[in-house]
Backbone as a ProteinNet text record, in pm:
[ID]
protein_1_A
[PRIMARY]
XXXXXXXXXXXXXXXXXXXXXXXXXXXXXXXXXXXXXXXXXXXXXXXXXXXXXXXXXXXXXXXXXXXXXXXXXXXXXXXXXXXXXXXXXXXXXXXXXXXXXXXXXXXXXXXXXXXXXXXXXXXXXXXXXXXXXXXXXXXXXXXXXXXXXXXXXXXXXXXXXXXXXXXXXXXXXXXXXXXXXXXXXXXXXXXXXXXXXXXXXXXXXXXXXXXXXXXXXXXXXXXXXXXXXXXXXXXXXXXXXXXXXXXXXXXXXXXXXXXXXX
[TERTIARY]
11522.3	11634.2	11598.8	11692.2	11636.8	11685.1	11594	11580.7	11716.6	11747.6	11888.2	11873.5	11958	12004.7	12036.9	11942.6	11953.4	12129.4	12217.6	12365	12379.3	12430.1	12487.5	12435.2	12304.7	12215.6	12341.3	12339.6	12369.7	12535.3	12581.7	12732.6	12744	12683.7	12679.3	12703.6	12542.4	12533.4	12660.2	12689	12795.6	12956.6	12954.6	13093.5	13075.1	12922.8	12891	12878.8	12872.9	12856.3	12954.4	13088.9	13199.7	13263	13200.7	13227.7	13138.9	13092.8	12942.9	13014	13081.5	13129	13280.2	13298.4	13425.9	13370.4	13262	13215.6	13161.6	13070.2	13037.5	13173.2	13264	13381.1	13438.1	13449.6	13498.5	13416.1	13250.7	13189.6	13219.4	13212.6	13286.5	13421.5	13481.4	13603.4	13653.9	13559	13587.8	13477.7	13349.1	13303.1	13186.9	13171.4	13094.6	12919.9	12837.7	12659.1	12618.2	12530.3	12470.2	12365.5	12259.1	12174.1	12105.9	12028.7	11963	11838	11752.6	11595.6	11564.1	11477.4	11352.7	11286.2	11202.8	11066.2	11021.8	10912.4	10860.9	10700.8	10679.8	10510.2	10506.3	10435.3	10380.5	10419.3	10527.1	10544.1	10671.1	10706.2	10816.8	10931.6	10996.2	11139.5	11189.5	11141	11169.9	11307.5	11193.2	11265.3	11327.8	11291.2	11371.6	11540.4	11568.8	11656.5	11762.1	11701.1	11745.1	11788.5	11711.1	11767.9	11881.8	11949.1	12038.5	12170.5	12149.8	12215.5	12298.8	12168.5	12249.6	12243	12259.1	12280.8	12428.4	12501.5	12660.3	12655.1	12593.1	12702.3	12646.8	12730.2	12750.4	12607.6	12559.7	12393.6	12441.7	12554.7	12590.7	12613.3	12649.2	12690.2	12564.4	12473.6	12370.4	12208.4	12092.4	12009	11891.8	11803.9	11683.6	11551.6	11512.1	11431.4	11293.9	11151.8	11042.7	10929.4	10848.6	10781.8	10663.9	10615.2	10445.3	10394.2	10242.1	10175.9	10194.1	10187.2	10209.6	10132.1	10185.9	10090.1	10013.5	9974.8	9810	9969.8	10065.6	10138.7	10260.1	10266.3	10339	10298.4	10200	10062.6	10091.3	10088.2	10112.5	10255.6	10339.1	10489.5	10506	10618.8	10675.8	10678.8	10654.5	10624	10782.9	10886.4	11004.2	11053.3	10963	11003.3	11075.2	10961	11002	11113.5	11122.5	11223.6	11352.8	11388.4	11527.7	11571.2	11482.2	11574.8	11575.3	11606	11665.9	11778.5	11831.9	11896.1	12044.6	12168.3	12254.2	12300.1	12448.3	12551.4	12642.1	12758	12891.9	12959.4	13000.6	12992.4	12847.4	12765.2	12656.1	12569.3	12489.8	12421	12314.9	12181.9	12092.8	11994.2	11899.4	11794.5	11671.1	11612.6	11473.2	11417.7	11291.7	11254.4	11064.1	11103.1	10984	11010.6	11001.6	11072.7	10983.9	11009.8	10940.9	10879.3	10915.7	10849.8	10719.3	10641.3	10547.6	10395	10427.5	10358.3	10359.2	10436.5	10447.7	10398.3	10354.2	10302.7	10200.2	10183.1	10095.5	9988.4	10057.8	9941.3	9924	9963	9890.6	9763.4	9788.3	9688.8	9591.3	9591.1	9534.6	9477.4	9476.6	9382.6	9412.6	9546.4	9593	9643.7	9669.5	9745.3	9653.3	9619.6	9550	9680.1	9609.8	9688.9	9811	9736.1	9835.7	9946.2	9911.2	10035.7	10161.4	10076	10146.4	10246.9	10243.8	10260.2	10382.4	10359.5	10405.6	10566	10524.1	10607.4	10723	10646.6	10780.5	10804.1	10829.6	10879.7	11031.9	10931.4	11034.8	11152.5	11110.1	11197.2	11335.2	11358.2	11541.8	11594	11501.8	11568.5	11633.2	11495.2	11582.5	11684.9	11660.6	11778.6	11898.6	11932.3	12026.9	12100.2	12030.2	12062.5	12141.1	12089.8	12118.2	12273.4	12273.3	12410.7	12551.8	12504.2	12552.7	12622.9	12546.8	12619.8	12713.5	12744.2	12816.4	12751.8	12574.4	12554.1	12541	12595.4	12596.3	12442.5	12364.6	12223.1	12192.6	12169.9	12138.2	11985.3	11883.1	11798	11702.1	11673.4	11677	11453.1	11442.7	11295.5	11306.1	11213.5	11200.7	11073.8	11078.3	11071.8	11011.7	10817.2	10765.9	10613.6	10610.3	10476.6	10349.8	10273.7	10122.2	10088.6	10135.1	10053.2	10166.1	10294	10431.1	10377.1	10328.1	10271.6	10136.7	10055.4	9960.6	9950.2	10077.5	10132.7	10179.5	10234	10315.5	10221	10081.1	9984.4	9901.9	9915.7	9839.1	9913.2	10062.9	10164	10127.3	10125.1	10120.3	10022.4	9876.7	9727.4	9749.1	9797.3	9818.3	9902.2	10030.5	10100.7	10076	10091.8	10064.8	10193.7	10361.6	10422.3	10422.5	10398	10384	10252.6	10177.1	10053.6	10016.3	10116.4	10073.2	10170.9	10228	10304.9	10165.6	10066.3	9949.3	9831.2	9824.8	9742.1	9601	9532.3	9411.2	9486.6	9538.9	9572	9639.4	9726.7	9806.5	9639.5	9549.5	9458.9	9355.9	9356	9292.2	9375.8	9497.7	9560.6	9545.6	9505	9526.6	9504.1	9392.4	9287.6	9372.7	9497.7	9539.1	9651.6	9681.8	9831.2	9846.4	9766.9	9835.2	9823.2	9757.9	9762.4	9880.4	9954.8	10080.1	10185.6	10156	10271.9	10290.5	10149.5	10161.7	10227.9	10182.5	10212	10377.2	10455.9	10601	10647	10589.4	10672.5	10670	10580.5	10604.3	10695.1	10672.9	10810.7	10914	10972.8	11090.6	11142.2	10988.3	11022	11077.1	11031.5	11036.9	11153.9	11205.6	11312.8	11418.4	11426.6	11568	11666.3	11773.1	11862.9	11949.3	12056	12221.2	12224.2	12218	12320.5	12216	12096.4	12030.6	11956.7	12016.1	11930	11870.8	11756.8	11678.2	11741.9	11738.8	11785.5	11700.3	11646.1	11572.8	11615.4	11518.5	11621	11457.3	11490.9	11404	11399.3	11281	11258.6	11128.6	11112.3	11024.1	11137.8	11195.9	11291.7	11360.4	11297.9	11402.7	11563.9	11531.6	11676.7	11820.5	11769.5	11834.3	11849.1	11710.2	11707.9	11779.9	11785.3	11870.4	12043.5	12030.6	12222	12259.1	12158.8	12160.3	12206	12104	12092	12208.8	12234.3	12380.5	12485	12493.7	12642.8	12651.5	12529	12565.9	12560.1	12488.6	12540.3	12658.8	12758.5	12885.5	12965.3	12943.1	12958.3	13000.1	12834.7	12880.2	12945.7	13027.2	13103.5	13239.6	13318.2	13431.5	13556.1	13578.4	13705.3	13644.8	13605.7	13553.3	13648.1	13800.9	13842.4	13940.1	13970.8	14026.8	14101.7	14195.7	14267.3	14187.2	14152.7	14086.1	14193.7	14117.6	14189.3	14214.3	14367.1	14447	14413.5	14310	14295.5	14380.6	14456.4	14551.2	14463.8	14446.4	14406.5	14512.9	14551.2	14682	14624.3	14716.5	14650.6	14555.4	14457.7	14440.8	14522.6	14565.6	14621.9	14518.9	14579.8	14488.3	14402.2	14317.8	14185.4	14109.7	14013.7	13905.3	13837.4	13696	13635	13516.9	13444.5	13264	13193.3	13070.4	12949	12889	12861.9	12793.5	12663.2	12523.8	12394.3	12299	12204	12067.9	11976.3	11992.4	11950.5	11752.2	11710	11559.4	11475.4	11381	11329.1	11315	11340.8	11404	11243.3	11168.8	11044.6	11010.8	10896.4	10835.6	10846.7	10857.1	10838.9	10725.8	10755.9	10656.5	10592.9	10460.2	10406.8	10267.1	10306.7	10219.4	10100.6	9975.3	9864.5	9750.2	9810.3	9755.3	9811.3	9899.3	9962.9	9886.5	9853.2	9772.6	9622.4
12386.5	12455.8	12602.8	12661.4	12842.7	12852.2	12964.8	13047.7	13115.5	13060.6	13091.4	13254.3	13285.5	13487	13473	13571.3	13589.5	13600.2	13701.1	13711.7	13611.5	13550	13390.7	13276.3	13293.3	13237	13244.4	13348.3	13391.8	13408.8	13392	13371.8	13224.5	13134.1	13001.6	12935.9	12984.5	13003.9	12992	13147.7	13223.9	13086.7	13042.8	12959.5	12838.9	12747	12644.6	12683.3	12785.2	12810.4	12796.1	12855.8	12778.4	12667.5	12567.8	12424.9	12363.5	12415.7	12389.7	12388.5	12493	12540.1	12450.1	12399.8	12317.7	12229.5	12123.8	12022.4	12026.7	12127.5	12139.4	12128.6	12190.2	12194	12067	11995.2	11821.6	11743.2	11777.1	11679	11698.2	11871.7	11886.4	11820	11817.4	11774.2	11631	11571.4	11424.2	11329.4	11398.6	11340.4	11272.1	11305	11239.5	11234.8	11181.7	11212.5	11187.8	11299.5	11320.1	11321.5	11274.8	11256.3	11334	11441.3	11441.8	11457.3	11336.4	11339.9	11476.5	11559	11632.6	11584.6	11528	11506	11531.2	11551.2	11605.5	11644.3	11698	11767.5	11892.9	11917.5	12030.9	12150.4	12266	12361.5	12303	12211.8	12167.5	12248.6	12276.9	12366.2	12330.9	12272.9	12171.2	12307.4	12396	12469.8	12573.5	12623.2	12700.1	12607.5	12529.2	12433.9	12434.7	12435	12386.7	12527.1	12611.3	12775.2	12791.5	12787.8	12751.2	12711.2	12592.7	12528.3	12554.5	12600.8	12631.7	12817.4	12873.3	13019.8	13053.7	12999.4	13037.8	12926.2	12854	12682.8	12766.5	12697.7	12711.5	12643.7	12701.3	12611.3	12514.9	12521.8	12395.5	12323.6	12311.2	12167.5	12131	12200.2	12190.8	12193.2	12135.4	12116.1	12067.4	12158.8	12143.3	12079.1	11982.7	11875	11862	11941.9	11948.9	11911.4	11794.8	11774.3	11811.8	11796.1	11823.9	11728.9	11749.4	11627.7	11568.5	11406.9	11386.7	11375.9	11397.5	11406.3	11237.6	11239.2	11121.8	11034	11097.1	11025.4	10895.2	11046	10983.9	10896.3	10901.4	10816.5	10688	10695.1	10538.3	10437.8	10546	10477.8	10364.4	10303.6	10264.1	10370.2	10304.8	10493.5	10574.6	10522.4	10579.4	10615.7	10590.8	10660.2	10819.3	10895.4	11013.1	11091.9	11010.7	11069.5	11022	10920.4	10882.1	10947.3	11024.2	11098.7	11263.2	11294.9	11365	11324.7	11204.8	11193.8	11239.2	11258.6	11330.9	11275.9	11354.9	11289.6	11336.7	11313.8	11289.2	11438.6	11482.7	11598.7	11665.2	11616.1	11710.2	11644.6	11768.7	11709.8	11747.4	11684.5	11686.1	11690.8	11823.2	11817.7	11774	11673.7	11632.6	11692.3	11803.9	11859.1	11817.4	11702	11582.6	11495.6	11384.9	11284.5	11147.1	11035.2	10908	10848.8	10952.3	10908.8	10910.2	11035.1	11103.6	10969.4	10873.8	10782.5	10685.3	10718.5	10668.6	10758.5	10909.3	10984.1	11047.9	11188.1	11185.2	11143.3	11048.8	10998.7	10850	10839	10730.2	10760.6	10943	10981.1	11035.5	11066.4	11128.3	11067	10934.7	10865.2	10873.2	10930.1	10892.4	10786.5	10697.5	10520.7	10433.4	10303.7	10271.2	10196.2	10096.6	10004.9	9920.9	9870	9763.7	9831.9	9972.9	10062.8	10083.4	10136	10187.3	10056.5	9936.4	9825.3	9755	9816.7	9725.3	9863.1	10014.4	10033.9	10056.1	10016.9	10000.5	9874.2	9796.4	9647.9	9676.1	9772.5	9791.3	9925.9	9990.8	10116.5	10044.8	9965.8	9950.3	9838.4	9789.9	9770.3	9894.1	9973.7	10088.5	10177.1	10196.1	10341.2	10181.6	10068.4	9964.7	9982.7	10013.4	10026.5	10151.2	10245.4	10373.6	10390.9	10309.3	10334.6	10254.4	10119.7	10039.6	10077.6	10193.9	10279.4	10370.2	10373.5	10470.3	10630.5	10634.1	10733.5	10740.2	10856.7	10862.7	10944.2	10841.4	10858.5	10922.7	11042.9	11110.9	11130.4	11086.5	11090.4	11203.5	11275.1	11362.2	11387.5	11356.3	11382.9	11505	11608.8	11720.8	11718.1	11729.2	11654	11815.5	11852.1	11926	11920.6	11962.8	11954	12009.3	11951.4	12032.2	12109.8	12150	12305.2	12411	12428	12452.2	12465.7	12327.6	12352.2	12437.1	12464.5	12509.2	12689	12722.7	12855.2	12905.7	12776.9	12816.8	12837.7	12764.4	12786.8	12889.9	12932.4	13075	13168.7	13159.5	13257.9	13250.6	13185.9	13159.1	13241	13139.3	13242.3	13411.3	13432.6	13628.3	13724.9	13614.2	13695.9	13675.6	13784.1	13739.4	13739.6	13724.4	13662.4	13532.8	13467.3	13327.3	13197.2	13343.8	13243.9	13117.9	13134.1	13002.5	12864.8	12909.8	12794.6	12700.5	12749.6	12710.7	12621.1	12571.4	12445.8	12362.3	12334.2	12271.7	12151.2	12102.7	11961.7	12001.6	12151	12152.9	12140.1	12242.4	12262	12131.4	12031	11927.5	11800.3	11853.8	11740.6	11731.3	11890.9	11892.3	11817.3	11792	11683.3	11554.6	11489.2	11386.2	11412.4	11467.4	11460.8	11303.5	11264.3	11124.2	11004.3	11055.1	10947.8	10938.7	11061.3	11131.9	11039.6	11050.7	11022.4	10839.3	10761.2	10627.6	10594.2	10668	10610.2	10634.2	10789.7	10782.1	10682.7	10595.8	10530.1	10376.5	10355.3	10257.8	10262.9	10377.3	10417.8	10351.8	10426.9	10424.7	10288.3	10152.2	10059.6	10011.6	10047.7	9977.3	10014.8	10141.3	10188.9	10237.4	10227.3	10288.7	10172.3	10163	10070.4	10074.1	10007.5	10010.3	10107.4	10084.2	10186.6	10300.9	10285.2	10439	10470.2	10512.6	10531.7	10648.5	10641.8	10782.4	10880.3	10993	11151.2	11177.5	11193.2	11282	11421.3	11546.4	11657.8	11748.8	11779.7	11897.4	12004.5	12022.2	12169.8	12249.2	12252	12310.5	12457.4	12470.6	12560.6	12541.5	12668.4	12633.5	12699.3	12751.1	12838.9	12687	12641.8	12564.9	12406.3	12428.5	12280.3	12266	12413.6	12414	12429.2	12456.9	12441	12293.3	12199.6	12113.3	11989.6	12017.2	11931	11970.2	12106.2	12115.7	12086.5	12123.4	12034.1	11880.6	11827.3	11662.4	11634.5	11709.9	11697.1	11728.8	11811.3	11837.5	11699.7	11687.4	11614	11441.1	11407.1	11271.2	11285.8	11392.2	11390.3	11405.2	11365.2	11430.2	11433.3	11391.8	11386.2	11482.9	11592.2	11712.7	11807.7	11796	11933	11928.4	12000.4	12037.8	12160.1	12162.7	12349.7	12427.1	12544.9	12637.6	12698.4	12718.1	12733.9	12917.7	12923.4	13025	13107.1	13232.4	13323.4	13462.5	13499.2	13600.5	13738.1	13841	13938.9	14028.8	14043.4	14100.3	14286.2	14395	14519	14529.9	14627.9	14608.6	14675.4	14702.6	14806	14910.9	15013.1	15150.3	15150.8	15282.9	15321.9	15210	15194.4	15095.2	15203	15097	15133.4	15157.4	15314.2	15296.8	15210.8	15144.6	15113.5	15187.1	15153.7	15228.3	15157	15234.9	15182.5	15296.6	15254.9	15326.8	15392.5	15523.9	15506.5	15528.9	15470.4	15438.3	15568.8	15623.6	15691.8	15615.7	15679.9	15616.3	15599.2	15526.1	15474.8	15625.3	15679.6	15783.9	15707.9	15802.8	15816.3	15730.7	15579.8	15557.8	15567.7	15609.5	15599.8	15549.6	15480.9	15353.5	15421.3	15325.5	15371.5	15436	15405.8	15445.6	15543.5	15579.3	15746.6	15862.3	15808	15885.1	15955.2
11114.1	11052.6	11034.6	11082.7	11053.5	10920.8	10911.6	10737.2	10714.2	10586.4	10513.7	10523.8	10570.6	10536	10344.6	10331.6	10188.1	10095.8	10159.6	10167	10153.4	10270.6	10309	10129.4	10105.3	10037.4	9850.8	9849	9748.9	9743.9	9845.6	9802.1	9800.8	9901.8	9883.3	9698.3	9651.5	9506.8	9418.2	9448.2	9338.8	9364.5	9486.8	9494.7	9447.5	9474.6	9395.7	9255.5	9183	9077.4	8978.9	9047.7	9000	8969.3	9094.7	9078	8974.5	8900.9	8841	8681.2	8699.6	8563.3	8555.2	8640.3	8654.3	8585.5	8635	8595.7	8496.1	8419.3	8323.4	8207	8232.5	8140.7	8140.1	8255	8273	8161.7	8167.6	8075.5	7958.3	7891.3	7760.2	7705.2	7803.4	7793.3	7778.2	7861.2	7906.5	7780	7709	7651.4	7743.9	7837.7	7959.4	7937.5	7962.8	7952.8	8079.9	8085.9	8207.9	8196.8	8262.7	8314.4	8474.9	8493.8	8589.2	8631	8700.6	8697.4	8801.1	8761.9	8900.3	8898.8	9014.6	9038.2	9136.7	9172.2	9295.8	9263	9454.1	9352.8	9303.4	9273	9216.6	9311.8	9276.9	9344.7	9409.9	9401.2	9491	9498.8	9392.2	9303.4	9229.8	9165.6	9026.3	8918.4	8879	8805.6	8873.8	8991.1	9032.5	9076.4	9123.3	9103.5	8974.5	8906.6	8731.3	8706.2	8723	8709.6	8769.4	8896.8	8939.1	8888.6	8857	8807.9	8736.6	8612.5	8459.9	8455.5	8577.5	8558.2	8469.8	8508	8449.7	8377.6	8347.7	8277.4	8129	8005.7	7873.2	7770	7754.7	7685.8	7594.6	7514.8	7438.7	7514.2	7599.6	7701.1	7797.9	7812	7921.7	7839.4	7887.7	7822.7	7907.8	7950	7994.8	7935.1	7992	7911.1	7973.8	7932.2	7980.5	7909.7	7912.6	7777.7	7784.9	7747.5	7794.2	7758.3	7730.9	7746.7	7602.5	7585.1	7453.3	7356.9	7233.3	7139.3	7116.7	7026.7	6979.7	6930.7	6813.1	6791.9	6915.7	6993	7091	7195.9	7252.2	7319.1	7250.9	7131	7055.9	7049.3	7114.4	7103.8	7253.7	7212.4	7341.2	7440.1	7550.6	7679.7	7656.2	7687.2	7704.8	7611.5	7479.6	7360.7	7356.2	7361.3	7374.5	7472.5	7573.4	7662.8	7588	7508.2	7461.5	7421.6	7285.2	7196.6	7217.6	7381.4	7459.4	7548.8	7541.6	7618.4	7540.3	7656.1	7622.1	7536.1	7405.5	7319.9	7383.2	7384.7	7453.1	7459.4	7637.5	7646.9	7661	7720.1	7724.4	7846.7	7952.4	8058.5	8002.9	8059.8	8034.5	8172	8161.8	8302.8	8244.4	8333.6	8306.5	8436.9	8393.7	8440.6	8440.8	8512	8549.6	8417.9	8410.2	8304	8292.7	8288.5	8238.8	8405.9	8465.6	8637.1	8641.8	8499.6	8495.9	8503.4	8451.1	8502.3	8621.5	8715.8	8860.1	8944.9	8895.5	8948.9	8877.4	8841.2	8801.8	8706.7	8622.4	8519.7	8604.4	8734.8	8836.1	8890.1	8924.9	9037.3	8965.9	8876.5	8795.6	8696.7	8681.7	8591.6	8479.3	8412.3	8314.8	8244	8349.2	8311	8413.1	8356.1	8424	8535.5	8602.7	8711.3	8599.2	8488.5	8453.3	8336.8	8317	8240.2	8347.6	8486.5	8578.7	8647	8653.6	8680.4	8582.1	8492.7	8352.4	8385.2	8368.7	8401.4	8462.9	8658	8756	8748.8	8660	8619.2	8516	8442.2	8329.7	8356.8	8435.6	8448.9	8493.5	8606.4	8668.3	8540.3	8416.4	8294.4	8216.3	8191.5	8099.4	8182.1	8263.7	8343.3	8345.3	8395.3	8351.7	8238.8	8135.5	7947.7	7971.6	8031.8	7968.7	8106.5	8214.7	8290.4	8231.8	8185.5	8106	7980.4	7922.8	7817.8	7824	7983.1	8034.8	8079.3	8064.3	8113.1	8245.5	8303.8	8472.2	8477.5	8512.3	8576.1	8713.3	8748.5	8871.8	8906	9025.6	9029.5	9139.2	9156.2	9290.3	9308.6	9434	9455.9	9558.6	9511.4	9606.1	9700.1	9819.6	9881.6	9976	9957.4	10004	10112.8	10229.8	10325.8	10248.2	10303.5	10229.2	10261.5	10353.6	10397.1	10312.9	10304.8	10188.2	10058.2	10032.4	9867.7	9860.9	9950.9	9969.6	9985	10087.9	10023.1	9960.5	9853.6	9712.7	9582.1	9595.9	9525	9524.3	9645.5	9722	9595.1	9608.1	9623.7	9408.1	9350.5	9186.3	9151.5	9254.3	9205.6	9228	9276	9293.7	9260.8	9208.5	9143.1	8990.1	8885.7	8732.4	8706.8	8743.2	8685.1	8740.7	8795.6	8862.1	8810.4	8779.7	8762.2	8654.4	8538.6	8474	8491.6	8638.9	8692.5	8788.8	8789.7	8854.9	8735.9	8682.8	8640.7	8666	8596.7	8614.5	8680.3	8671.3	8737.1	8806.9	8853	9021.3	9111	9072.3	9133.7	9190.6	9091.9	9091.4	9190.1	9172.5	9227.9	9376.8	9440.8	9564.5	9722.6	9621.3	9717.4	9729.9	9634.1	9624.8	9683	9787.9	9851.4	9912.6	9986.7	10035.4	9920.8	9801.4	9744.7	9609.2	9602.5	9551.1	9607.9	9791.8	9862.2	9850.4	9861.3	9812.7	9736.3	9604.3	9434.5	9449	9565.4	9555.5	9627.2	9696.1	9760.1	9736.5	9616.2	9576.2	9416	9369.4	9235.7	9300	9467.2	9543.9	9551	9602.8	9625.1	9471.5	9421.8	9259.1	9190.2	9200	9122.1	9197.8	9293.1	9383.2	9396.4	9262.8	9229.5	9292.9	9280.6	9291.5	9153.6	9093.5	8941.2	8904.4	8986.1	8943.9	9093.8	9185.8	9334.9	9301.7	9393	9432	9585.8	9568.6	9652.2	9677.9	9790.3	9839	9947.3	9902.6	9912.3	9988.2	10082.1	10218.2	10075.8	10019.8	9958.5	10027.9	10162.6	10251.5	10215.4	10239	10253.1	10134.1	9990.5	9863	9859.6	9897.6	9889	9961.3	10105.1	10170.7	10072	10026.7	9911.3	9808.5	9727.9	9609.3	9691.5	9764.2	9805.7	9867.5	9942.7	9937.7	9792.1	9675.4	9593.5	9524.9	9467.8	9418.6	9480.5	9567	9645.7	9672.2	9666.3	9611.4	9501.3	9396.6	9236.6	9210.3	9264.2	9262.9	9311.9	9461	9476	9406.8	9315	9282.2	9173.8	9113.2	8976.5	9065.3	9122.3	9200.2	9116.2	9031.6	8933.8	8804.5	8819.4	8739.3	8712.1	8713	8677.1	8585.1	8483.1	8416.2	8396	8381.1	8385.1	8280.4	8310.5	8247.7	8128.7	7984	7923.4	7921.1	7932.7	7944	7778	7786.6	7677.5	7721.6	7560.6	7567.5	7485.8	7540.3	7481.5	7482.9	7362.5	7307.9	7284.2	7264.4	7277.1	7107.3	7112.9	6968.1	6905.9	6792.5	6646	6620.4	6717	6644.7	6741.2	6798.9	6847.5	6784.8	6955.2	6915.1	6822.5	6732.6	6659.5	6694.5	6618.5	6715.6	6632.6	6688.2	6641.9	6521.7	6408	6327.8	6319.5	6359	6389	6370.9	6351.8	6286.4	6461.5	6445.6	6605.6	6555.8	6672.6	6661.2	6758.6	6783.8	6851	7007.1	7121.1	7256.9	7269.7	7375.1	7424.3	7474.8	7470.1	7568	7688.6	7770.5	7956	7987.9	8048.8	8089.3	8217.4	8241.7	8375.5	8402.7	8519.8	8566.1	8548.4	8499.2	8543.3	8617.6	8732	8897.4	8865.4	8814	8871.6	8710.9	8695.7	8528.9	8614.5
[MASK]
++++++++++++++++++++++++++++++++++++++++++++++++++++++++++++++++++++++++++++++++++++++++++++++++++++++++++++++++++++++++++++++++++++++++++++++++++++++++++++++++++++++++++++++++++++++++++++++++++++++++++++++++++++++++++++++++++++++++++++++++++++++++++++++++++++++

């Protein structure tokens, strides 16, 4: 596939962006819960994806969900504990930005769960995502879907830049050596959890720009009864000259110049 023209790239965007905000307003409207998994490896486009997404949508209605590692308390709960009480209330989507998969993958490869945690949980997962479709949440699942030599220039690309760099990790670094054994542990999640009422997506993010227009236009896609008429606001003239700002002015920043040039 040839490389998206940046243009092309970005009006694509800006028109899905609308439909975005359609649907976003449908769930407000309709009372609807959403659900959508990322997973993938490391560097895949997890968040660049999710950025996307929720560029124009309304933050009360939208909600990015990233946990980190859990605490001593949480370690002690039922596993899916902590992911529940993120899941959406009525009118509201929700992004899991890597989610309860996290032990089908990396706390597989990585020696965080042993065999019979990891076991116990692709038994139990097409129960709970069951519960949670059954309740009427519309469950969306999407795997990004990247080559190793791809993730390998995306790690290049983290270590050298310093705004990028603490997207780079002791465990991206560690993991590297485990690409085929990443790709095992996904394809037995796949065998294990790719339902009727909660399937797995898989989405080409060799190419992000082409990946993220991919995955949004079938997230658009599986909501197709998303629209609602936009509500009609009247801005009437004001009474009288607008009014100025009354504010405390502060001393403006001195001139700055780069170092190298000092």
């Amino acid at each position: 596939m040839s490389k998206l023209d940046k243009d092309d790239y970005k009006h694509a965007v800006k028109q899905m962006s609308r439909e975005l905000v359609d649907l976003a307003r449908w769930v407000a409207d309709s009372g609807a819960r959403i659900v959508v998994v990322f997973e993938g490896r490391d560097s895949a486009g997890k968040g660049g994806v999710i950025a996307a997404i929720r560029r124009h949508l309304n933050p009360r209605h939208v909600r990015t969900v990233a946990l980190g590692k859990p605490t001593e308390r949480e370690a002690g709960q039922w596993y899916f504990q902590r992911y529940v009480e993120h899941l959406p209330t009525k009118g509201e989507i929700v992004l899991f930005d890597r989610s309860w998969y996290n032990r089908a993958g990396v706390e597989q490869v990585m020696g965080f769960a042993d065999k019979g945690e990891v076991d116990a949980f692709l038994h139990a997962t097409p129960t709970f995502e069951k519960l949670l479709t059954d309740d009427g949440i519309i469950l969306i699942k999407y795997w990004l879907t990247t080559d190793q030599a791809k993730q390998e220039e995306r790690f290049a690309e983290r270590r050298d830049d310093p705004l990028k760099g603490w997207k780079l990790s002791p465990i991206d670094v560690a993991s590297r050596a485990q690409y085929d054994a990443y790709t095992e542990a996904r394809e037995a999640m796949l065998r294990a959890t790719h339902t009727q009422n909660a399937p797995w997506t898989l989405v080409d993010f060799n190419d992000q720009k082409q990946g993220r227009l991919t995955l949004i236009r079938n997230l658009i896609d599986r909501i197709p009864e998303s629209k609602v008429p936009r509500p009609v606001i009247d801005l009437p003239p004001l009474e009288g000259e607008p009014s100025e700002e009354s504010y405390a002015v502060i001393d403006p920043l001195p001139d700055w110049v780069p170092p190298e040039a000092k």
